[in-house]
N, C-alpha and C positions, 0 to 999 in steps of 0.2 A: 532371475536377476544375474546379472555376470559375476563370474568367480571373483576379479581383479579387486582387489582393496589395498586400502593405503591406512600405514598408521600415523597417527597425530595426536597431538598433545593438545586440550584445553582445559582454559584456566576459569573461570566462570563465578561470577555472583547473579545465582539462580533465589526465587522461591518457590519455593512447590508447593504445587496448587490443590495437595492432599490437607498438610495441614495449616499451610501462611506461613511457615520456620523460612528465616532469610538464610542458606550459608553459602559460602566458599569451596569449591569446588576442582580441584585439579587432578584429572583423570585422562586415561590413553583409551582413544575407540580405534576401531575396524571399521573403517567406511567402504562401500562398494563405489571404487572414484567412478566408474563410467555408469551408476542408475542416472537416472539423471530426476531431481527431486522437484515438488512446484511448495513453492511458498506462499503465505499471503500473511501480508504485515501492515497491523493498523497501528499507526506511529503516533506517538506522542513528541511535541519538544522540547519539554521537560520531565522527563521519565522517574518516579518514584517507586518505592513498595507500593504505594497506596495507587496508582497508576503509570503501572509501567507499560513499555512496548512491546504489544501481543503480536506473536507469529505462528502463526498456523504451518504444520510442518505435513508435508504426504508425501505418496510416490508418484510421479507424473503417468497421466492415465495415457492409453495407446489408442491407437484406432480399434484396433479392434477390441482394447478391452478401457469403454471411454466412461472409467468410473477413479473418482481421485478418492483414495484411501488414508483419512485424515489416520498418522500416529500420532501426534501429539504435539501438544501446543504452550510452546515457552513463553514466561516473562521475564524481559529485559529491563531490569531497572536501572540504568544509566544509560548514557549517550557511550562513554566508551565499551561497554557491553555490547552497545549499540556495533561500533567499528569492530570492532573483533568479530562479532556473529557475519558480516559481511567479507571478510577476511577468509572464514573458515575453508579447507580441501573439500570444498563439494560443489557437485554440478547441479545449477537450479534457475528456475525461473521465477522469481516471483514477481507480486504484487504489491504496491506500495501507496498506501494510503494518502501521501504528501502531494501537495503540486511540484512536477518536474519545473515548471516554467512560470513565465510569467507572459500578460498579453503584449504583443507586439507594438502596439499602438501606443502601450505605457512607458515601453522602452526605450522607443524612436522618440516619442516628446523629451524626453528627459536625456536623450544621446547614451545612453549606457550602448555597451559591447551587442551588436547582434550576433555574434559566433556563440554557440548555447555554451558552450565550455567556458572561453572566456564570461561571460553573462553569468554562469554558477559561482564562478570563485569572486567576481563585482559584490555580483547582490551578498551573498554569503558574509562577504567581508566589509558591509556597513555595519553599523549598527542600528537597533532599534528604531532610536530617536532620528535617525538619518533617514529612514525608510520611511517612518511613522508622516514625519512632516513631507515625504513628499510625495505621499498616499495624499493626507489628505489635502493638498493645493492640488492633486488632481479633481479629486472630488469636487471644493471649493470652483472651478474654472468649467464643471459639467451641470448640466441643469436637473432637478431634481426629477428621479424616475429613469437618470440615464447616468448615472454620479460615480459611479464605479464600472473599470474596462473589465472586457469579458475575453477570455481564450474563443477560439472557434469551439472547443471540445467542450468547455463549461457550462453554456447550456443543453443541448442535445442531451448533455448527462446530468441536467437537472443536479446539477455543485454547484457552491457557493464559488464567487469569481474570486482567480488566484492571488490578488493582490487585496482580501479580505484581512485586515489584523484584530478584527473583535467578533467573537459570537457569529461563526468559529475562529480562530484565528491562524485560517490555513496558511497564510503570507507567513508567521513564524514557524509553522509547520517546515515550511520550503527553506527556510534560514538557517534550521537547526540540523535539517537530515541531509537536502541533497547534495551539499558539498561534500560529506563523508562520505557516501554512496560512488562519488565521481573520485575521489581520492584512493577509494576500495579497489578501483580498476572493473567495475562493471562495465557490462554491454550496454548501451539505452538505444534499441531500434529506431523510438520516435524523435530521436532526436540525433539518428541516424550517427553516432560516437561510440566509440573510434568509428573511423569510418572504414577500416581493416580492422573486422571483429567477429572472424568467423573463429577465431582459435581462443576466445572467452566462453567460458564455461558458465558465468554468471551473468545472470541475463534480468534485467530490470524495467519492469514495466508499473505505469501510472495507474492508478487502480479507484475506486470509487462507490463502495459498497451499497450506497443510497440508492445508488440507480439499479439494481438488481432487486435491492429490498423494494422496490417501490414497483416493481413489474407483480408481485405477489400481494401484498398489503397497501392499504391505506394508514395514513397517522405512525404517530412514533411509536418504535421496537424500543426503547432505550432513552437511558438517562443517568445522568451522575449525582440527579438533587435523590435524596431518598424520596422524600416526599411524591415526588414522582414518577416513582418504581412502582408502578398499578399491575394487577392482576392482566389491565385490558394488554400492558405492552406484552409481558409473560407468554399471552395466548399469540401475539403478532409476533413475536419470537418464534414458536411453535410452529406457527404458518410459515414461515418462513424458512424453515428447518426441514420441512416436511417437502416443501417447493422444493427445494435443492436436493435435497435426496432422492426425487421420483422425479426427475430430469423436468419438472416447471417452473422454470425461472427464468427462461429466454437463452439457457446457455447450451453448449453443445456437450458438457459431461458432467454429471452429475456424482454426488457427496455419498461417500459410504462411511458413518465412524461407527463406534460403538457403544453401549448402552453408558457407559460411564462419561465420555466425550460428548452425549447428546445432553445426558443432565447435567452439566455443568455449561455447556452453550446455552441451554435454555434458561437455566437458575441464575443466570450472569447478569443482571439486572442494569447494568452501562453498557452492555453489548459488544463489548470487547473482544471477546472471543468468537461472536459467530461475525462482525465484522472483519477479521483475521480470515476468517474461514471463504466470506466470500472475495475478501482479493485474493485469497489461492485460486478460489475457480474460473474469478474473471480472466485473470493470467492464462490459466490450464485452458480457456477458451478461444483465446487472442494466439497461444501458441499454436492450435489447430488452423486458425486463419491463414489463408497466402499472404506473406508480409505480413503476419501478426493484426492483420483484419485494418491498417492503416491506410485513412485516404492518399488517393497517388497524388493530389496537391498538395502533401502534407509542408506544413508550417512548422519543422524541423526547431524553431525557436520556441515556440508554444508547448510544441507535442500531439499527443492527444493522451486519451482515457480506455483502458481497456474493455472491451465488450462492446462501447458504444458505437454503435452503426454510424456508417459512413453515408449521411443523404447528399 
């Protein structure tokens, strides 16, 4: 790893994941500024103790040694936690559970901004109920079985379509996170911003952990009803953990952590953390790609999804 580090200062409301204790936290590290780290962030957009935003933290693997070394895995429980962690002096790539974009077709009916930047701070800055009624008068005006618009990248990556606001309700997902993310001064390749962004150290990619999990297992890994937390998801956890670490899962590097980080991704019974873990690798996959593995017609408004093949 290279000599060069930098000192910094952070301020933090952490809980640790030893024993649930929530505290406050201001402390000076040594960062290696030029490692360069991969991240994988399953976002929430309303983040609590009881469900905060899990990020998976490692060292980005190389060619030749194309193995991502989870150290450890934070919970962010606020949205401003949330901005600061994207703030922080370090070089990294991650993976971001949210929808970058929204479908084209929902845009242009409705006349909002097509430039993605102008487009994030639009959408970002309605509200709810603004959003909500004009979700569903799209819906209302589509015929049933076709009622809600799809991205290009949403199916192929078997995701709920980005302008979904109930069960999941990824469209608040996109409202809460990616205008902090674009306010953070990140890269976004797919959506090709700034468009002079070779001197960004922070690099943000659309992530989608279902479609990795679903190359390994059938049926759900996870859940947040207790009720629901079965022994059968525990074992497709397991599958799934085992896929990733012995390079079968469709991706080009595979998961090395250790005994302590495996039982607690696997005992994690909402799947929070081993969803963290595969938008690190979808990322750590996409950044091995020429151009991040993006179609060359890409729909710069939309985006895409990491990992997912380009048919």
């Amino acid at each position: 790893m290279p000599e060069s580090k930098e000192r910094f200062e952070k301020i933090y409301t952490l809980r640790s994941l030893n024993c649930g204790t929530t505290i406050q936290l201001t402390f000076t590290a040594y960062c290696p500024v030029k490692a360069q780290y991969l991240l994988g962030v399953d976002f929430s957009s309303a983040p609590t103790h009881r469900k905060p935003i899990t990020v998976a933290v490692g060292l980005m693997p190389t060619t030749n040694d194309p193995v991502y070394r989870l150290q450890t895995i934070r919970e962010i429980e606020t949205l401003r936690a949330f901005e600061h962690m994207l703030t922080e002096p370090l070089n990294w790539i991650g993976g971001f559970d949210l929808p970058f974009g929204q479908p084209r077709k929902l845009i242009e009916c409705n006349q909002w901004p097509t430039q993605w930047n102008e487009f994030v701070h639009f959408f970002c800055g309605q509200s709810r109920e603004y959003l909500r009624e004009t979700f569903r008068d799209w819906c209302n005006n589509h015929p049933p079985g076709n009622k809600l618009a799809w991205r290009k990248a949403d199916k192929p990556a078997g995701s709920s379509p980005a302008m979904r606001w109930t069960n999941p309700p990824v469209a608040w997902m996109m409202h809460a996170g990616i205008a902090r993310m674009l306010e953070a001064g990140l890269a976004f390749p797919a959506h090709r911003y700034p468009r002079k962004r070779s001197h960004i150290k922070r690099i943000a990619l659309e992530a989608y952990p279902g479609f990795t999990a679903r190359k390994v297992i059938r049926g759900s890994y996870k859940s947040d009803t207790p009720a629901k937390q079965t022994p059968e998801r525990k074992t497709r956890r397991k599958l799934i953990l085992d896929a990733l670490s012995n390079g079968e899962a469709g991706l080009s590097i595979c998961l090395e952590s250790n005994r302590r980080w495996r039982h607690r991704i696997i005992e994690d019974a909402r799947g929070d953390l081993l969803d963290a873990v595969i938008c690190s690798l979808q990322a750590g996959h996409a950044a091995f790609q020429r151009n991040f593995g993006l179609p060359r017609n890409l729909d710069t408004l939309e985006g895409w999804i990491a990992s997912v093949p380009v048919r």
